[in-house]
N, CA, C and O atoms as a Maestro MAE file, in Angstrom:
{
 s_m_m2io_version
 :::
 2.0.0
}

f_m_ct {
 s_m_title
 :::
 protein
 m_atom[284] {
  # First column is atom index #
  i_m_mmod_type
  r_m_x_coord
  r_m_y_coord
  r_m_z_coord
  i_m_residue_number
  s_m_chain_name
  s_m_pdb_residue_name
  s_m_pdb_atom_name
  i_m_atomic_number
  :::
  1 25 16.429 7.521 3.760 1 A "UNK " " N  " 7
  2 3 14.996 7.713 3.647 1 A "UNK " " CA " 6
  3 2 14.266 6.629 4.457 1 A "UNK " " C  " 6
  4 15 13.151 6.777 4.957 1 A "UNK " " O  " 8
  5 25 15.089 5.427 4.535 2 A "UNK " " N  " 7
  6 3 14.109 3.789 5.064 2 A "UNK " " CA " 6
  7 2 14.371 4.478 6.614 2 A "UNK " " C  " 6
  8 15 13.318 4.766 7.183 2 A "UNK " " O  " 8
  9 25 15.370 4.721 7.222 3 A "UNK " " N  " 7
  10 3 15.862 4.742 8.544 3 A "UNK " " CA " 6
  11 2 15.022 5.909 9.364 3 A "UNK " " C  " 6
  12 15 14.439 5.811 10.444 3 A "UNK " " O  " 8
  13 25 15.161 7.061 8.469 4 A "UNK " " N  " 7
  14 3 13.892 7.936 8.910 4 A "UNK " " CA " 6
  15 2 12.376 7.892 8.697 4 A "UNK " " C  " 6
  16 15 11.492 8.650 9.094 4 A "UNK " " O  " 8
  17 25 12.344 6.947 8.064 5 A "UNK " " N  " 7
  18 3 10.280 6.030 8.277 5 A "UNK " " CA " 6
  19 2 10.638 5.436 9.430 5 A "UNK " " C  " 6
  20 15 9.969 5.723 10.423 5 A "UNK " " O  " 8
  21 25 11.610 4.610 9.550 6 A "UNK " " N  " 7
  22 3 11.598 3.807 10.796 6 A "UNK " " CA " 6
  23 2 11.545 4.598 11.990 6 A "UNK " " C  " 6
  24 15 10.721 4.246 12.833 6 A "UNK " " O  " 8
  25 25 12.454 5.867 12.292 7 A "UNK " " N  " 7
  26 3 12.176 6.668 13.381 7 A "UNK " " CA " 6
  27 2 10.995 7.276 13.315 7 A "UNK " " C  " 6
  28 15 10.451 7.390 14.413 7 A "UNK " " O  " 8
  29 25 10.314 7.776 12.258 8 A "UNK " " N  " 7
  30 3 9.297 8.404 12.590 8 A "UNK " " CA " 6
  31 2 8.307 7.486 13.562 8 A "UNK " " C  " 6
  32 15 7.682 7.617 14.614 8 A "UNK " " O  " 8
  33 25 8.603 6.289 12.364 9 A "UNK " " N  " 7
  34 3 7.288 5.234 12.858 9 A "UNK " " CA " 6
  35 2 7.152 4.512 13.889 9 A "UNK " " C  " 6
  36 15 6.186 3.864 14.292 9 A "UNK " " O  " 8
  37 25 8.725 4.738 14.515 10 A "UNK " " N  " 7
  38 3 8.897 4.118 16.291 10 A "UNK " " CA " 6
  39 2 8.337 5.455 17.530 10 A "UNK " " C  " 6
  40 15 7.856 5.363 18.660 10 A "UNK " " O  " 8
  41 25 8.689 6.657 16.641 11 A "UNK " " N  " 7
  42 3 7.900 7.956 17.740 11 A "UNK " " CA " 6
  43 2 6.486 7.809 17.484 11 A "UNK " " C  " 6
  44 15 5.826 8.334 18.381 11 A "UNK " " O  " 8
  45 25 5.851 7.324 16.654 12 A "UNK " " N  " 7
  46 3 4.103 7.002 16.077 12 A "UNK " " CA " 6
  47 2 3.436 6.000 17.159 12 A "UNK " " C  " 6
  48 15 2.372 5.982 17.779 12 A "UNK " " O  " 8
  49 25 4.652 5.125 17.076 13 A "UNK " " N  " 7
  50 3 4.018 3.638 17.598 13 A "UNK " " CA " 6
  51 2 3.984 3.701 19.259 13 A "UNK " " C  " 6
  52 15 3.286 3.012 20.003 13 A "UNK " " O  " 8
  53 25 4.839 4.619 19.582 14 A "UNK " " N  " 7
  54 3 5.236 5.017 21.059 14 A "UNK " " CA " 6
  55 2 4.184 5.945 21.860 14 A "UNK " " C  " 6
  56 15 3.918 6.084 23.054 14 A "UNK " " O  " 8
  57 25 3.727 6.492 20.717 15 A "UNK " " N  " 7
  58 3 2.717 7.217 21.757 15 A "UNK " " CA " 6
  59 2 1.353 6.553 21.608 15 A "UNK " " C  " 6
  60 15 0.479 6.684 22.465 15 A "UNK " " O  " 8
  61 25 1.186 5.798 20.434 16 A "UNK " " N  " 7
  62 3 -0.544 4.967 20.480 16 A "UNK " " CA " 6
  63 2 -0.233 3.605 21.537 16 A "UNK " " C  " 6
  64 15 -0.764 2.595 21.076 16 A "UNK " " O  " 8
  65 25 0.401 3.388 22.660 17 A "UNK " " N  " 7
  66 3 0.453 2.420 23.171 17 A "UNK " " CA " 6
  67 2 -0.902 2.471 23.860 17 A "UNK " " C  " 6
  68 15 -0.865 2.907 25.010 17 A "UNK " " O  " 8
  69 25 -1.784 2.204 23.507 18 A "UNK " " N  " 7
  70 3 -3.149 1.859 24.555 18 A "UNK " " CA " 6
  71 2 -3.337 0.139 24.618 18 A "UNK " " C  " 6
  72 15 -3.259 -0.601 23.638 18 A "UNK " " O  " 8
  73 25 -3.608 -0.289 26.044 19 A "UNK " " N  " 7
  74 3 -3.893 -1.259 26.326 19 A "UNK " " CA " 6
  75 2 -5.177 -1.720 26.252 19 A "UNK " " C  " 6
  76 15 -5.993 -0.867 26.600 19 A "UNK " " O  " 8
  77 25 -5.627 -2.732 25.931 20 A "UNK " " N  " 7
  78 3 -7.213 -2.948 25.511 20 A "UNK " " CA " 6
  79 2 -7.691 -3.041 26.675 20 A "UNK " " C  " 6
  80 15 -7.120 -3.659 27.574 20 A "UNK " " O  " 8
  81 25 -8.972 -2.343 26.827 21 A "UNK " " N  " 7
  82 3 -10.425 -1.800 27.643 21 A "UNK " " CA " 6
  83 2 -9.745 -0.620 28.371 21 A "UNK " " C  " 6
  84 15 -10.496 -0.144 29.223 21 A "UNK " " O  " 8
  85 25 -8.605 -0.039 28.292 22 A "UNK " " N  " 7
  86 3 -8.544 1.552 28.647 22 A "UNK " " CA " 6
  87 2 -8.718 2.303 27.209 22 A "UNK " " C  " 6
  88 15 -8.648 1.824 26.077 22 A "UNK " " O  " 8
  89 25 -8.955 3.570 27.611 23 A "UNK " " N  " 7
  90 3 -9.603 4.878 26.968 23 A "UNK " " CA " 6
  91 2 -8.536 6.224 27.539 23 A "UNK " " C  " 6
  92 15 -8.329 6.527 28.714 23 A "UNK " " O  " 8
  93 25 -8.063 6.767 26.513 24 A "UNK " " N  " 7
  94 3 -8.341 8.152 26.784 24 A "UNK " " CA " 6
  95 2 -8.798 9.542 26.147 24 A "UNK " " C  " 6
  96 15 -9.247 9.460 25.004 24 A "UNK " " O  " 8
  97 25 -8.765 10.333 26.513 25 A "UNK " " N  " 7
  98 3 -9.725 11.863 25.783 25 A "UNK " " CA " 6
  99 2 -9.595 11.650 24.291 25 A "UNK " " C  " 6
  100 15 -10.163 12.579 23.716 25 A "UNK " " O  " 8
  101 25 -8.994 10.668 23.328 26 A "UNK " " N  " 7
  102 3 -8.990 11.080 21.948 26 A "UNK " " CA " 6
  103 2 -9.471 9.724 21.618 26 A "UNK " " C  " 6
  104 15 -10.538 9.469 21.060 26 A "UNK " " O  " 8
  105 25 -8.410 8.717 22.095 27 A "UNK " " N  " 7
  106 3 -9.037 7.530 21.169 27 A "UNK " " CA " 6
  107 2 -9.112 6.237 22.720 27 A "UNK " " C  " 6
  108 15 -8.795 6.277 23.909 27 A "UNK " " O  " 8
  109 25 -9.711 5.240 21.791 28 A "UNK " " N  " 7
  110 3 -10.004 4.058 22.756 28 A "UNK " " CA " 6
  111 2 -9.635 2.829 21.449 28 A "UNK " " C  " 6
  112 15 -9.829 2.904 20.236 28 A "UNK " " O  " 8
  113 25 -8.973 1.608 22.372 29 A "UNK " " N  " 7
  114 3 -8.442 0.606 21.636 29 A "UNK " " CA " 6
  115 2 -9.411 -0.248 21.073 29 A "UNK " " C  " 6
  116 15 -10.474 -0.641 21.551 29 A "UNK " " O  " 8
  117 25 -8.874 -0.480 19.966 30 A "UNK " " N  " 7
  118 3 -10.297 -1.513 18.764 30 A "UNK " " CA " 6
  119 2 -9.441 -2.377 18.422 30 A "UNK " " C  " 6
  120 15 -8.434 -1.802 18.009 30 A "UNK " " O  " 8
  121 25 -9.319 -3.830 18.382 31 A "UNK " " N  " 7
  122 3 -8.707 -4.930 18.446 31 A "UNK " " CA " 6
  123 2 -9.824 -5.216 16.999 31 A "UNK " " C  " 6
  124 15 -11.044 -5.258 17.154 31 A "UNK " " O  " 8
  125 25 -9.253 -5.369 15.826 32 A "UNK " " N  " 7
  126 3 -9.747 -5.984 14.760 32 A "UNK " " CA " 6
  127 2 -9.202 -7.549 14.466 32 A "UNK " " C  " 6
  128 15 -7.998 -7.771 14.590 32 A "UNK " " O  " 8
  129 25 -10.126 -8.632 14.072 33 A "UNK " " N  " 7
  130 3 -10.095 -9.828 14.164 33 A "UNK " " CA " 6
  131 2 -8.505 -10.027 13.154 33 A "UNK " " C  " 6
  132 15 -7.942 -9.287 12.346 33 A "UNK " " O  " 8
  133 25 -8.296 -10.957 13.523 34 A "UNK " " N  " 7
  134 3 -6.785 -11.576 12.210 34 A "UNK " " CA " 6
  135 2 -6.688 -12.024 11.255 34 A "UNK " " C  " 6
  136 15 -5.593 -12.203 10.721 34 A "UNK " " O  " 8
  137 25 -8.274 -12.486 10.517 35 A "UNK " " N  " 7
  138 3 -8.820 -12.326 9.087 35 A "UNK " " CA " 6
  139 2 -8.752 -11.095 8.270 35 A "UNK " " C  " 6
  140 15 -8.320 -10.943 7.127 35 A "UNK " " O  " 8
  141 25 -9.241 -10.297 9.052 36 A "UNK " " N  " 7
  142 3 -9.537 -8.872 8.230 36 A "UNK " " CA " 6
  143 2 -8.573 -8.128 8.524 36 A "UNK " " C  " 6
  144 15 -8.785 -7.065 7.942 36 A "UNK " " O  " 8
  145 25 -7.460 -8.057 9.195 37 A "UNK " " N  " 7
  146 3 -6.124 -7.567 9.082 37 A "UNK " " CA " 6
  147 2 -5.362 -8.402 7.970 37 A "UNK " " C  " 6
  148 15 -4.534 -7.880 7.223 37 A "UNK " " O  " 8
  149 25 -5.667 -9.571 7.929 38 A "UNK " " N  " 7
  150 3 -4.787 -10.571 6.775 38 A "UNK " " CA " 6
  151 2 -5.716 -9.939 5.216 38 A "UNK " " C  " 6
  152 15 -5.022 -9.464 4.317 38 A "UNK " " O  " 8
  153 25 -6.844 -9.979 5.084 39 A "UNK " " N  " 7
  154 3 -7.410 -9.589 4.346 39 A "UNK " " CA " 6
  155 2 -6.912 -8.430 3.655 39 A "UNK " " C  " 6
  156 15 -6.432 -8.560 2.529 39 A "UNK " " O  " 8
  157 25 -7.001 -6.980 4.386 40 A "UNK " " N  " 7
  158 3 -6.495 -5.801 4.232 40 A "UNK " " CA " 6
  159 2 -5.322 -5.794 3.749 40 A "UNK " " C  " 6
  160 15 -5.289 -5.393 2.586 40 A "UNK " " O  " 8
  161 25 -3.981 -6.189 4.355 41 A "UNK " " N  " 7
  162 3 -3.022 -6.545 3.774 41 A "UNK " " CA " 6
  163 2 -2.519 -7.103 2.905 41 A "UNK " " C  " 6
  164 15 -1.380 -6.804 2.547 41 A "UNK " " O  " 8
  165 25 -3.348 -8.235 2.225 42 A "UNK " " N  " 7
  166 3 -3.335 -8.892 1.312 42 A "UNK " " CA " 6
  167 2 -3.659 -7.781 -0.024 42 A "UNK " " C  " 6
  168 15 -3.066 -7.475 -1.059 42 A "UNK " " O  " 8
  169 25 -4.753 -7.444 0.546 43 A "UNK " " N  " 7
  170 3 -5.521 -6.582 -0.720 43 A "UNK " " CA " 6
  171 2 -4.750 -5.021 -1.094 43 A "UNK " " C  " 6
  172 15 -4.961 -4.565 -2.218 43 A "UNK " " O  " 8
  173 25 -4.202 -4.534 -0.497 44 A "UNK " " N  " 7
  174 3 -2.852 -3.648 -0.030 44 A "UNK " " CA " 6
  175 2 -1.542 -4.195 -1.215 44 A "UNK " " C  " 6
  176 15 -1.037 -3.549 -2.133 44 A "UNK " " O  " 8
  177 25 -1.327 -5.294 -0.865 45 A "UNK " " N  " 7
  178 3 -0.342 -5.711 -1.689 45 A "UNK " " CA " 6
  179 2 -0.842 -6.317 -2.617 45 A "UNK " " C  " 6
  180 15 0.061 -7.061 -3.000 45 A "UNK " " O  " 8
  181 25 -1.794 -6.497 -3.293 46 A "UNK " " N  " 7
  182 3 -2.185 -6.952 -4.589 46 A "UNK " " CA " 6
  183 2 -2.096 -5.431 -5.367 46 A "UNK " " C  " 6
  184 15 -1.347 -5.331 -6.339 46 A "UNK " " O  " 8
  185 25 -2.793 -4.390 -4.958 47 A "UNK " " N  " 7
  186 3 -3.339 -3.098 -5.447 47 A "UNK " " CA " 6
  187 2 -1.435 -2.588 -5.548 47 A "UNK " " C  " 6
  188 15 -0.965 -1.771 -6.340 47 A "UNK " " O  " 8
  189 25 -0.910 -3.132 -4.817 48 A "UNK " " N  " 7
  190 3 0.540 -2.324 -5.376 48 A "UNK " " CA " 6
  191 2 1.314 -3.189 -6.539 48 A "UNK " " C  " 6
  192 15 1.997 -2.782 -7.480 48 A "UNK " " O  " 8
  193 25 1.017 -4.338 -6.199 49 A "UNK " " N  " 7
  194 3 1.617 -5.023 -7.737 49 A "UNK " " CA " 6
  195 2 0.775 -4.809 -8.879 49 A "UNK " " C  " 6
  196 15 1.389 -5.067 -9.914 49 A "UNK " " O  " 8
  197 25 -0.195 -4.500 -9.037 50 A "UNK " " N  " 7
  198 3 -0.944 -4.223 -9.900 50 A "UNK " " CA " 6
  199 2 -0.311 -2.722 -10.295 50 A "UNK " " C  " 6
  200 15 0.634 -2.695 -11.083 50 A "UNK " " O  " 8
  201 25 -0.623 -1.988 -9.968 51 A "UNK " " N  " 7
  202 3 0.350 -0.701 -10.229 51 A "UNK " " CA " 6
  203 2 1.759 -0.492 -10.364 51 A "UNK " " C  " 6
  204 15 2.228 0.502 -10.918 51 A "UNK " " O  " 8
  205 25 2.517 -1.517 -9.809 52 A "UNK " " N  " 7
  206 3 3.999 -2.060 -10.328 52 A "UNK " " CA " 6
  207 2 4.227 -2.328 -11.885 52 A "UNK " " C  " 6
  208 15 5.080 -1.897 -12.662 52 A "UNK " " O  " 8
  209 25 2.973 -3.343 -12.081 53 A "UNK " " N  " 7
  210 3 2.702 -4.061 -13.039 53 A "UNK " " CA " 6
  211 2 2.480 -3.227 -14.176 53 A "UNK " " C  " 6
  212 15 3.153 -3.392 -15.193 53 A "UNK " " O  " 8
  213 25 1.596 -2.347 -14.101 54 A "UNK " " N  " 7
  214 3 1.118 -1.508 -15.260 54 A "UNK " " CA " 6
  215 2 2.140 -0.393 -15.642 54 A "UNK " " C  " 6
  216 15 2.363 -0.035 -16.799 54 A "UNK " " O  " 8
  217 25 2.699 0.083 -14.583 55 A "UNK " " N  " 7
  218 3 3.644 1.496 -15.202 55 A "UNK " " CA " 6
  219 2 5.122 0.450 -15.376 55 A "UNK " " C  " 6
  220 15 5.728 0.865 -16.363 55 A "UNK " " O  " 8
  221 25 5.632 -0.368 -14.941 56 A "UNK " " N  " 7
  222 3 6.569 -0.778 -15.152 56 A "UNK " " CA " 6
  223 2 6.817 -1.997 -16.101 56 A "UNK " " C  " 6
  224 15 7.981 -2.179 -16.457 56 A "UNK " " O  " 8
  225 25 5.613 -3.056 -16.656 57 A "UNK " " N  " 7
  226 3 5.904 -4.136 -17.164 57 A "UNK " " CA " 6
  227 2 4.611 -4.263 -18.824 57 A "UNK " " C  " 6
  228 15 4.450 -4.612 -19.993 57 A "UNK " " O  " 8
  229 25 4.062 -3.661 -17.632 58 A "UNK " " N  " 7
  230 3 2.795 -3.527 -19.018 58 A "UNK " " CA " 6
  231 2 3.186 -3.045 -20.970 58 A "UNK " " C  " 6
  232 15 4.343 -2.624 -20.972 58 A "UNK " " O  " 8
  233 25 2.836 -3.020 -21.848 59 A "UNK " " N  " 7
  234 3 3.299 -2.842 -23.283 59 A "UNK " " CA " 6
  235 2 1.984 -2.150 -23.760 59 A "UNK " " C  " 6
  236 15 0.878 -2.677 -23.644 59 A "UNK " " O  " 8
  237 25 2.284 -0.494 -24.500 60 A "UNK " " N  " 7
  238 3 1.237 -0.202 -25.100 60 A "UNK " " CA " 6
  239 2 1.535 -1.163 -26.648 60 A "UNK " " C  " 6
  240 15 2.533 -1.564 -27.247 60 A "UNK " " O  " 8
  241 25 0.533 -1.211 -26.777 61 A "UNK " " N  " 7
  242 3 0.093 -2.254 -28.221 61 A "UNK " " CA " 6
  243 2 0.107 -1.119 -29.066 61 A "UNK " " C  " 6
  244 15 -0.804 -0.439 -28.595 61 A "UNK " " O  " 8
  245 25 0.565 -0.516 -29.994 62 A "UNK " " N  " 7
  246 3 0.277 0.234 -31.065 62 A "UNK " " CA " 6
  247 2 0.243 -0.383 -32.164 62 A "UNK " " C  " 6
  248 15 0.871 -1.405 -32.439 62 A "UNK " " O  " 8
  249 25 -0.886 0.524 -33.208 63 A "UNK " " N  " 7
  250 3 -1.031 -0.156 -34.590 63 A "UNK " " CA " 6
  251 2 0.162 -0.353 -35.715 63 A "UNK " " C  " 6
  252 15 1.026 0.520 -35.794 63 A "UNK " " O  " 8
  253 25 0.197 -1.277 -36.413 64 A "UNK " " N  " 7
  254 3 1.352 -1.387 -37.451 64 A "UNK " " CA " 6
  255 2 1.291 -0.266 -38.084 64 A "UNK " " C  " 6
  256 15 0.347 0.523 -38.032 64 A "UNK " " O  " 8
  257 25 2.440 -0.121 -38.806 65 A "UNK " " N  " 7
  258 3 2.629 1.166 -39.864 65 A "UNK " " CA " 6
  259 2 2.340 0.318 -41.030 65 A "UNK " " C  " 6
  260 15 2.787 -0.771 -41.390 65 A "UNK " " O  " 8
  261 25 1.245 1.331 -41.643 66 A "UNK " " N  " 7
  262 3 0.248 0.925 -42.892 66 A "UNK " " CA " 6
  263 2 0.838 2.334 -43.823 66 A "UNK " " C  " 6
  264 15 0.148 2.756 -44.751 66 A "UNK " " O  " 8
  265 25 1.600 2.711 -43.620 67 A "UNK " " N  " 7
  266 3 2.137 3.668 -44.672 67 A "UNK " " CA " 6
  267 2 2.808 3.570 -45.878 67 A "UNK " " C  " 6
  268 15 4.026 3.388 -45.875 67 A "UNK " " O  " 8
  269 25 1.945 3.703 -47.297 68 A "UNK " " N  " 7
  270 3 2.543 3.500 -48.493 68 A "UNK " " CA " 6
  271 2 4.288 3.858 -48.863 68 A "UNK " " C  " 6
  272 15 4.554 5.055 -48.965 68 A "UNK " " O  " 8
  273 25 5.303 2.974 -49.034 69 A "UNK " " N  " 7
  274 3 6.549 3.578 -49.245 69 A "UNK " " CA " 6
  275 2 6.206 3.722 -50.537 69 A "UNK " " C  " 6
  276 15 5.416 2.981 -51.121 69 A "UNK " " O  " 8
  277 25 6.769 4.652 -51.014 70 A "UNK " " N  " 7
  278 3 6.882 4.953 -52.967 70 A "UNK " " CA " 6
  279 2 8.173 4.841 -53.124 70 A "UNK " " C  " 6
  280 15 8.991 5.606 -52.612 70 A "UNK " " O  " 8
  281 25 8.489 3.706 -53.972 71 A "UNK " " N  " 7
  282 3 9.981 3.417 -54.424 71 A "UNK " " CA " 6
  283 2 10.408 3.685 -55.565 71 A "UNK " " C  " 6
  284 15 11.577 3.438 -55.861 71 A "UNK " " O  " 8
  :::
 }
 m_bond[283] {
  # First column is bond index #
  i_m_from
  i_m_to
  i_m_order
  :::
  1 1 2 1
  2 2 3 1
  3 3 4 2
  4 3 5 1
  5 5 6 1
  6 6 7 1
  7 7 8 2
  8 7 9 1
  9 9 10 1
  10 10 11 1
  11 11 12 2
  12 11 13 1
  13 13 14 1
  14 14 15 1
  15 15 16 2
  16 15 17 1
  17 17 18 1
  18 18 19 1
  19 19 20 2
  20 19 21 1
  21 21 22 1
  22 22 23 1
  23 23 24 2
  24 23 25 1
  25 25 26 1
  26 26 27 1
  27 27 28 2
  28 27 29 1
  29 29 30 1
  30 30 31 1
  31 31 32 2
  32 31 33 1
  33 33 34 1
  34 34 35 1
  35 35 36 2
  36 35 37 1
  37 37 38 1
  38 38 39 1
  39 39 40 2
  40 39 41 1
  41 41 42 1
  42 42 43 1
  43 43 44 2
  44 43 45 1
  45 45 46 1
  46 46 47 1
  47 47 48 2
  48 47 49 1
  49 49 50 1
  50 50 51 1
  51 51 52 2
  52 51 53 1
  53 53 54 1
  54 54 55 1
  55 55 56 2
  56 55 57 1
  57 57 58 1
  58 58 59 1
  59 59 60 2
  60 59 61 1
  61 61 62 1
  62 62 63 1
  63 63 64 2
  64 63 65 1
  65 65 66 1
  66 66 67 1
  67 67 68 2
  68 67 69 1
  69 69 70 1
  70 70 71 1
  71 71 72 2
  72 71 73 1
  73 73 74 1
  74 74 75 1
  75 75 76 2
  76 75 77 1
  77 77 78 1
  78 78 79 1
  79 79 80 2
  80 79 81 1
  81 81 82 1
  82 82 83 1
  83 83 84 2
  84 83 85 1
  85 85 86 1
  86 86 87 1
  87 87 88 2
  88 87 89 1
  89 89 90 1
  90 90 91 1
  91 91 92 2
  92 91 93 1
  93 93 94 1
  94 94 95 1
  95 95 96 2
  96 95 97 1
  97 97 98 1
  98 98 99 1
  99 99 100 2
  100 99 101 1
  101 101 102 1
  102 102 103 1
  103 103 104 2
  104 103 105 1
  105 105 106 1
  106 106 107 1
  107 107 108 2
  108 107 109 1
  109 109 110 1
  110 110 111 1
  111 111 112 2
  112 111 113 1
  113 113 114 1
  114 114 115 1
  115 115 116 2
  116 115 117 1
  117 117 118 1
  118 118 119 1
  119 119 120 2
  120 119 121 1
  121 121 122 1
  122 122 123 1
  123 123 124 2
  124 123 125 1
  125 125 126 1
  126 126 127 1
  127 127 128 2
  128 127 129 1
  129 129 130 1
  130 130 131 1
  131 131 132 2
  132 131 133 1
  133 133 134 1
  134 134 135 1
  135 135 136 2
  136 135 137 1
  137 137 138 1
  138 138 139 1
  139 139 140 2
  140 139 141 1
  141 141 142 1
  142 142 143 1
  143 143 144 2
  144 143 145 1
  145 145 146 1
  146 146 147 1
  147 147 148 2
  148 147 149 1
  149 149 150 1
  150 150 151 1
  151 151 152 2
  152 151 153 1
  153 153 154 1
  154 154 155 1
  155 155 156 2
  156 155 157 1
  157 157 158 1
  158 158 159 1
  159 159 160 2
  160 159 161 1
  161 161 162 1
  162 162 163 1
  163 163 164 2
  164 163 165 1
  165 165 166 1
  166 166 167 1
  167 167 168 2
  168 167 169 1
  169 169 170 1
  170 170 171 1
  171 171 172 2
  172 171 173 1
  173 173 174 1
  174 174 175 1
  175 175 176 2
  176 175 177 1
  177 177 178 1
  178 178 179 1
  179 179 180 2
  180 179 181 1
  181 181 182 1
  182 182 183 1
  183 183 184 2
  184 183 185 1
  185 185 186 1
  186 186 187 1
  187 187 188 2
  188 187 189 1
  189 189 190 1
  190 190 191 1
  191 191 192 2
  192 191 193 1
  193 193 194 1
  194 194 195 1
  195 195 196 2
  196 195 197 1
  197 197 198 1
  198 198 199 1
  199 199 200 2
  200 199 201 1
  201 201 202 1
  202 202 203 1
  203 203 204 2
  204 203 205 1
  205 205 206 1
  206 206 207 1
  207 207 208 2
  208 207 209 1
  209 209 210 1
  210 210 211 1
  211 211 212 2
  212 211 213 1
  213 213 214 1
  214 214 215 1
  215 215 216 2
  216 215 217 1
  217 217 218 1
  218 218 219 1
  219 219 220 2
  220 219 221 1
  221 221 222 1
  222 222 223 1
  223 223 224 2
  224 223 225 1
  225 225 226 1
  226 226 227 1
  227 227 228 2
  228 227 229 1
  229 229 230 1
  230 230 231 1
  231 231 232 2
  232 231 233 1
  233 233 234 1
  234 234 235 1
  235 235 236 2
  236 235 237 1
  237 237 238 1
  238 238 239 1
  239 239 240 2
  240 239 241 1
  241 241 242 1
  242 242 243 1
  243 243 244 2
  244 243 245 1
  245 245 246 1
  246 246 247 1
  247 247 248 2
  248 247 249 1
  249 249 250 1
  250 250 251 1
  251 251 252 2
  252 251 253 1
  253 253 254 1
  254 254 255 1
  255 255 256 2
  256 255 257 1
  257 257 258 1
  258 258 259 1
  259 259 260 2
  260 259 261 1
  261 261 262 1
  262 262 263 1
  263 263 264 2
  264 263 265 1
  265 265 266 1
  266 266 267 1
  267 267 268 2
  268 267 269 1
  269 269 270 1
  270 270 271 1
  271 271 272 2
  272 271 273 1
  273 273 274 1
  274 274 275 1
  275 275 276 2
  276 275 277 1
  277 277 278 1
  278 278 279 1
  279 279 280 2
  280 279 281 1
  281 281 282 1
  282 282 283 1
  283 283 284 2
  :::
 }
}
């Protein structure tokens, strides 16, 4: 499954090769600063441990059993 993301994502990466200040008919290259790529990523991987966190580590709290035994 990892090896075929990787091929897909090397035929992906192969055809967006645009060099910055060329253009063609679909898209044109946007160079975003290295804050807000660090940013994004950061915030990317917080939002997945957080969801790691909750379905996998998290504890529902339920109420004690308040049920009369009759002995």
């Amino acid at each position: 499954m990892i090896s075929l993301s990787l091929i897909l994502g090397n035929i992906s990466i192969s055809y967006a090769k645009i060099k910055p200040g060329e253009t063609n008919s679909q898209f044109y290259y946007l160079e975003q600063p290295l804050p807000l790529k660090i940013l994004v990523t950061l915030g990317g991987v917080v939002l997945i441990g957080t969801e790691v966190w909750w379905f996998s580590f998290s504890r529902i709290k339920s109420p004690k059993n308040n049920v009369n035994k009759h002995t």
